[in-house]
TORROKE-691097 format. One record per residue: residue number from 1; residue in one letter; y, z, x of N, C-alpha, C in turn. Coordinates in nm, 4 decimals. Layout:
// TORROKE-691097
NUM;a;Y;Z;X;Y;Z;X;Y;Z;X
...
// end
This chain:
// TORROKE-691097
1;x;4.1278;3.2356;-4.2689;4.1073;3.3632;-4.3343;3.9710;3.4176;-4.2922
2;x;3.9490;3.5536;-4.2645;3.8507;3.6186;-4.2311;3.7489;3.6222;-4.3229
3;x;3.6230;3.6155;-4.2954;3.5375;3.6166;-4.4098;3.5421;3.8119;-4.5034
4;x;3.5558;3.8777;-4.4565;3.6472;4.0091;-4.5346;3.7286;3.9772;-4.6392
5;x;3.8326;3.9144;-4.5272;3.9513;3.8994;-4.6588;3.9375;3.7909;-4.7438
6;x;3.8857;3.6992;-4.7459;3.7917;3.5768;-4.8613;3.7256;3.7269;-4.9622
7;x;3.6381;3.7425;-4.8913;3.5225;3.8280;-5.0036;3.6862;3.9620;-5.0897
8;x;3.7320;3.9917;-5.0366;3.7952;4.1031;-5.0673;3.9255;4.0195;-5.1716
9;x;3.9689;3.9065;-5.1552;4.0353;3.8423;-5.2684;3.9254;3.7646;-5.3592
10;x;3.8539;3.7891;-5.3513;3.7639;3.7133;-5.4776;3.7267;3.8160;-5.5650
11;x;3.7259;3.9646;-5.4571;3.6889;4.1114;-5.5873;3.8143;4.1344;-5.6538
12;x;3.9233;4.0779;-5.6167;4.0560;4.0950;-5.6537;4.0483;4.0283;-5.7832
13;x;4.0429;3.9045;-5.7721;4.0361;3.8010;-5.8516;3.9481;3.8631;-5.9660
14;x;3.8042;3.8803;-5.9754;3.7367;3.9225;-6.0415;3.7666;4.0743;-6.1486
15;x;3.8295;4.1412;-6.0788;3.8798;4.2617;-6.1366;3.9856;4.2451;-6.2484
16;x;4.0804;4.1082;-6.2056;4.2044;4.0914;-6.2968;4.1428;4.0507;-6.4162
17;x;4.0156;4.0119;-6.4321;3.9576;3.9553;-6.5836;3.8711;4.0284;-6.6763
18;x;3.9101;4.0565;-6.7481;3.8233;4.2106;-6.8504;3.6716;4.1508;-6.8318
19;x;3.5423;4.2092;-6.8421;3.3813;4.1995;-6.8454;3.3698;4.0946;-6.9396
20;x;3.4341;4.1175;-7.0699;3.3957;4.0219;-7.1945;3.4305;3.8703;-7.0966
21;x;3.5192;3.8797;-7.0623;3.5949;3.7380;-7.0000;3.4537;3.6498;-6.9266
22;x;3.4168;3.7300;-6.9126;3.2975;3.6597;-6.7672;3.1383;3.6543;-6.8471
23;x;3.1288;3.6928;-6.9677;3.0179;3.6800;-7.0892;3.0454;3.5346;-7.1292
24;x;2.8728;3.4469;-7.0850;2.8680;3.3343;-7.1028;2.8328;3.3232;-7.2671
25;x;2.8028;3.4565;-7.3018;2.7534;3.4087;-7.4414;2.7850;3.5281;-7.5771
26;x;2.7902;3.4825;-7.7114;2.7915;3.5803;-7.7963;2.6696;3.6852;-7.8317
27;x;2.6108;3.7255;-7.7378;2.4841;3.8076;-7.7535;2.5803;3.9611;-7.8621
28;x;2.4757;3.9780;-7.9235;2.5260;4.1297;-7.9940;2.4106;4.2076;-7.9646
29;x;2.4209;4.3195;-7.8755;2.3470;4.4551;-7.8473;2.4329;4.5816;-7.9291
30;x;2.3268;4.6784;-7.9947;2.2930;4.7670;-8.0215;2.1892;4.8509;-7.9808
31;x;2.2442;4.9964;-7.9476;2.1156;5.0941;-7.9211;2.0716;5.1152;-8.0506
32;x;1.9537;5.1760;-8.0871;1.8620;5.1895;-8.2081;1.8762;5.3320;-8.2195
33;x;1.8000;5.4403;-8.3100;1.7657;5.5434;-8.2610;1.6031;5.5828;-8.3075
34;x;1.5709;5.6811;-8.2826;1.4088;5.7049;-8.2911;1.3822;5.8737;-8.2951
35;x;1.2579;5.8535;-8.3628;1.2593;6.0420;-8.3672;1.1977;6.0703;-8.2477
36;x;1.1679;6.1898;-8.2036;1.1141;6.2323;-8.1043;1.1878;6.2112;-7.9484
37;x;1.1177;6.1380;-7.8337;1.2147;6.1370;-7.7163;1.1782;5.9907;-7.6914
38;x;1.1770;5.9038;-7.7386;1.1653;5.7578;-7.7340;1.3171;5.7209;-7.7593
39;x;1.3598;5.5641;-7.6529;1.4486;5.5361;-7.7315;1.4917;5.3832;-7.7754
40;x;1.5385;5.3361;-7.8250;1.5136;5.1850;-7.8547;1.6709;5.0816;-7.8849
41;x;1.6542;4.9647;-7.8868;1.8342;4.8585;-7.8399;1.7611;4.6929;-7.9200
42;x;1.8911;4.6452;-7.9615;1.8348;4.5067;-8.0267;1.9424;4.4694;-7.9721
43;x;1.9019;4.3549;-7.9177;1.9982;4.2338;-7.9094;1.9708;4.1115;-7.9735
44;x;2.0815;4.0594;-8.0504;2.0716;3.9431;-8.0893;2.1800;3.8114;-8.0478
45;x;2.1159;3.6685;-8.0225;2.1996;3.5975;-7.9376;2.1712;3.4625;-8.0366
46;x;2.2536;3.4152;-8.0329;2.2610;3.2687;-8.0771;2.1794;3.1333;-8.0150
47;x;2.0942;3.0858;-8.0874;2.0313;3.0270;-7.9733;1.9728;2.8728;-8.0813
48;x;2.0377;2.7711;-8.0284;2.0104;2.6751;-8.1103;1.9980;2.6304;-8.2123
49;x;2.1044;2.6819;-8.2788;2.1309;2.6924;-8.4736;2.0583;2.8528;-8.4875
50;x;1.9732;2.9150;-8.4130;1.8738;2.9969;-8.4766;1.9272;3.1495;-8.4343
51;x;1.8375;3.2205;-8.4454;1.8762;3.3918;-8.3481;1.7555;3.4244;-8.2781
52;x;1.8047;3.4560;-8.1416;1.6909;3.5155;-8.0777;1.7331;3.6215;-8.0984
53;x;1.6005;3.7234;-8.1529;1.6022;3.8354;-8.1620;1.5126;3.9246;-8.0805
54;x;1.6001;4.0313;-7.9488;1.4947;4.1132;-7.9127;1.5122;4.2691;-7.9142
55;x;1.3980;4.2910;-7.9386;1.3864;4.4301;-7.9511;1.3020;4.4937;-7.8795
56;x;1.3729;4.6524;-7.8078;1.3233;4.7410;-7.7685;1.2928;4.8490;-7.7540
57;x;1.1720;4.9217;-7.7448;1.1393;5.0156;-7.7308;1.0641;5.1078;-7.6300
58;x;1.1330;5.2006;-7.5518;1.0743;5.2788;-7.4236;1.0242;5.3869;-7.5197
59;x;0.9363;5.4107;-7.4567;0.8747;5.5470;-7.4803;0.8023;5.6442;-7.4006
60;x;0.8117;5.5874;-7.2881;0.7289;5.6718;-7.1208;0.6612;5.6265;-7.1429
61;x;0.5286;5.6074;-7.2021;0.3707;5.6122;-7.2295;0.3517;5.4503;-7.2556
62;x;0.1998;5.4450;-7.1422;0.1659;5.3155;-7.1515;0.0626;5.3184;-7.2445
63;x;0.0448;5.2150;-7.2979;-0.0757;5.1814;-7.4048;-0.0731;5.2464;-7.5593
64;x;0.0484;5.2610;-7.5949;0.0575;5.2829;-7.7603;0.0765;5.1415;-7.7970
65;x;-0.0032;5.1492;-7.9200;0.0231;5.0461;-8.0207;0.0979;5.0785;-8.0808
66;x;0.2499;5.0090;-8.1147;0.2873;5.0606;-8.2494;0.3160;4.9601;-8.3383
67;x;0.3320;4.9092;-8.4800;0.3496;4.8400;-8.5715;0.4809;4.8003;-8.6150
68;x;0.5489;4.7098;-8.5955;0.6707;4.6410;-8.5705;0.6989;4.5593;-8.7303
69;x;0.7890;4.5553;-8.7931;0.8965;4.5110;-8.8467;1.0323;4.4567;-8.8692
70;x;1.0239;4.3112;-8.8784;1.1896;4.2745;-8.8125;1.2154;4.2038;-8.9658
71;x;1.3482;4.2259;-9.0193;1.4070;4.1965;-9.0913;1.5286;4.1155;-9.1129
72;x;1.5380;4.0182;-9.1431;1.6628;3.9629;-9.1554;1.7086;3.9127;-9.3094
73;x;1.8564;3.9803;-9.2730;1.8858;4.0314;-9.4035;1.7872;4.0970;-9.5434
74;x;1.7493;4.1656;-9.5337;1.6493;4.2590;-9.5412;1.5133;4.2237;-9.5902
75;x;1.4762;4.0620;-9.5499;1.3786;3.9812;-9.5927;1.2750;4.0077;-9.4621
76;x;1.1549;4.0474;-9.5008;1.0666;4.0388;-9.3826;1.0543;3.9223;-9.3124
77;x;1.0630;3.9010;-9.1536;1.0921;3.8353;-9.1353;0.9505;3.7906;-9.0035
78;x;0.8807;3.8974;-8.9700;0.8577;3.9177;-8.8676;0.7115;4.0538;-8.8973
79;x;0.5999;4.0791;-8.8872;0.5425;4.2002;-8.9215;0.4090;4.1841;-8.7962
80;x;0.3928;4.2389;-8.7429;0.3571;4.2283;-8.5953;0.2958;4.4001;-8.4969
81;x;0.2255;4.4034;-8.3867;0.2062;4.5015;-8.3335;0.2591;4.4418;-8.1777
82;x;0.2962;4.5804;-8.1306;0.3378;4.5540;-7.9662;0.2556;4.7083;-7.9010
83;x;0.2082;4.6565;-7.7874;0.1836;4.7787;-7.7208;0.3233;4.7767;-7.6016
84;x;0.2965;4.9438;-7.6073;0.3916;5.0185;-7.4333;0.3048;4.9507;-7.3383
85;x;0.3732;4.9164;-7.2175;0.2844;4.9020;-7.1300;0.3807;4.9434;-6.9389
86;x;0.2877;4.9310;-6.8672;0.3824;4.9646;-6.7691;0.4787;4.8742;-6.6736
87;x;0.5591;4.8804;-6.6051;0.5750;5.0373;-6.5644;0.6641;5.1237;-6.6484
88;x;0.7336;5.1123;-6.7212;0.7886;5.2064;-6.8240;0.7585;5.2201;-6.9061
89;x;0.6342;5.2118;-6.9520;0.5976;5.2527;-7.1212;0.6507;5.2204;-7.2364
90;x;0.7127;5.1111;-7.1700;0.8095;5.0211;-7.3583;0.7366;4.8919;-7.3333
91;x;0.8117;4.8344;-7.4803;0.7292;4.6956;-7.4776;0.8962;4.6157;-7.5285
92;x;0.9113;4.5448;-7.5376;1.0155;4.4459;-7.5706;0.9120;4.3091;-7.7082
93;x;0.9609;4.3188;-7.7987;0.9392;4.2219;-7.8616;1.0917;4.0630;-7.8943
94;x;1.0285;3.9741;-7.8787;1.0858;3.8319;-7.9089;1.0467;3.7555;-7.9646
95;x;1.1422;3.7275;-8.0569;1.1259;3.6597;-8.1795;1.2824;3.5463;-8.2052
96;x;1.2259;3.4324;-8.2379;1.3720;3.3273;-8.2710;1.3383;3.2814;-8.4003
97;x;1.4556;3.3732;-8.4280;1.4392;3.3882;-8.6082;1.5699;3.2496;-8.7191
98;x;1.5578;3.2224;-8.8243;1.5962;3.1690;-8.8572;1.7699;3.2089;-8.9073
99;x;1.8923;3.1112;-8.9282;2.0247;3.1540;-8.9139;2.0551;3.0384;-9.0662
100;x;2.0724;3.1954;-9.1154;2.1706;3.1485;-9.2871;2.2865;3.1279;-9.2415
101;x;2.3843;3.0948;-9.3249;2.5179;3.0433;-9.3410;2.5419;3.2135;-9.3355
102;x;2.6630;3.2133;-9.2508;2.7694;3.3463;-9.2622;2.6664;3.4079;-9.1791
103;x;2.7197;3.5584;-9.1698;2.6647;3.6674;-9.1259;2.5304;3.6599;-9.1287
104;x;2.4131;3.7061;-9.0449;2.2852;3.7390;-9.0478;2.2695;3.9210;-9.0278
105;x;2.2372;4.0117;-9.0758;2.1707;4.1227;-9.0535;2.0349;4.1035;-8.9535
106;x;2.0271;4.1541;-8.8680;1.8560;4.1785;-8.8136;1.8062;4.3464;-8.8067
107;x;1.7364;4.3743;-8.8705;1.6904;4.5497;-8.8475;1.5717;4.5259;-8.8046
108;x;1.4935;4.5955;-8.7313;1.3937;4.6521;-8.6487;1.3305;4.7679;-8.6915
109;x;1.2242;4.7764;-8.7150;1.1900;4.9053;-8.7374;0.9976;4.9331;-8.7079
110;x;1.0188;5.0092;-8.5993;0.8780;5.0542;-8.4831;0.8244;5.1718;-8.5424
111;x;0.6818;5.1842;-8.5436;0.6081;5.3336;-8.5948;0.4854;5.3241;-8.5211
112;x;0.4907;5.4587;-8.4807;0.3772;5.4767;-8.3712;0.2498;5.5444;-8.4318
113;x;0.1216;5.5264;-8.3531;0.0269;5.5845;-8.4684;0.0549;5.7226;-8.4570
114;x;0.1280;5.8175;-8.4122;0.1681;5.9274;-8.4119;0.2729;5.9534;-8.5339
115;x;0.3139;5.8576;-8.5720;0.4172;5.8724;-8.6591;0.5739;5.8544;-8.6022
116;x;0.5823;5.8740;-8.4856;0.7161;5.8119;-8.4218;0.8004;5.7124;-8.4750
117;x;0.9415;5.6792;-8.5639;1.0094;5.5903;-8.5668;1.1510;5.5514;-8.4859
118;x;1.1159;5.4298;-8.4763;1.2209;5.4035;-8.4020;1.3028;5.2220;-8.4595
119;x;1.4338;5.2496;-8.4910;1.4969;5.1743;-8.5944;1.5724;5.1023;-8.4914
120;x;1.6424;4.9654;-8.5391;1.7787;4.9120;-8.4851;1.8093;4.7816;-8.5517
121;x;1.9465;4.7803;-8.5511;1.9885;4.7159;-8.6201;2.1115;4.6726;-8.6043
122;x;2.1586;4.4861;-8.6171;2.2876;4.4343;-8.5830;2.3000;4.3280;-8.6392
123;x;2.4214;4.2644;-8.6132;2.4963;4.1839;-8.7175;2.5730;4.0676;-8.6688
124;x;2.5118;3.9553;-8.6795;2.5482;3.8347;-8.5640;2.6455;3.7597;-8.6642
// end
């Protein structure tokens, strides 16, 4: 077999299996939303009995501080500052937070010294 037709039945192959199929893991993403033109996404993933929780926020602009809040199940969980930095002017915060029995809530919630908020929130 031609190395073409190898590569060209393996995209075959690959196509017959939905995206979820080929997800090594139960990660849960959500986009957030935010006032102004910033915009922000949480993902949360299972990670050794626990949750890694990350959160993000772009905002163009390098070097804002803003003041961070992570919640699980609506218990502070997390109270923290992140700066933007470059090259895109967001910052990503990570955190491996602790996992109750059943469902966990995680919310996020970013404020800029401008007053900018930017929320998110999901459900592992």
């Amino acid at each position: 077999m031609s190395r073409n037709t190898k590569l060209l039945v393996a995209l075959c192959a690959l196509a017959a299996f939905p995206a979820t199929a080929l997800a090594a893991n139960d990660d849960v993403r959500q986009p957030g939303t935010c006032s102004g033109n910033a915009t922000s996404k949480i993902k949360l993933s299972p990670q050794n009995g626990r949750i890694e929780t990350e959160f993000e926020v772009d905002q163009n602009r390098n070097g804002v501080k803003w003041q961070v809040v992570l919640r699980r199940n609506g218990n502070v969980a997390v109270r923290t500052d992140a700066t933007t930095h470059r090259p895109s002017g967001s910052f990503e915060l990570r955190r491996v937070l602790g996992n109750g029995p059943g469902s966990d809530t995680i919310a996020a919630r970013a404020t800029s010294p401008a007053g900018q908020v930017c929320t998110a929130h999901a459900t592992i």
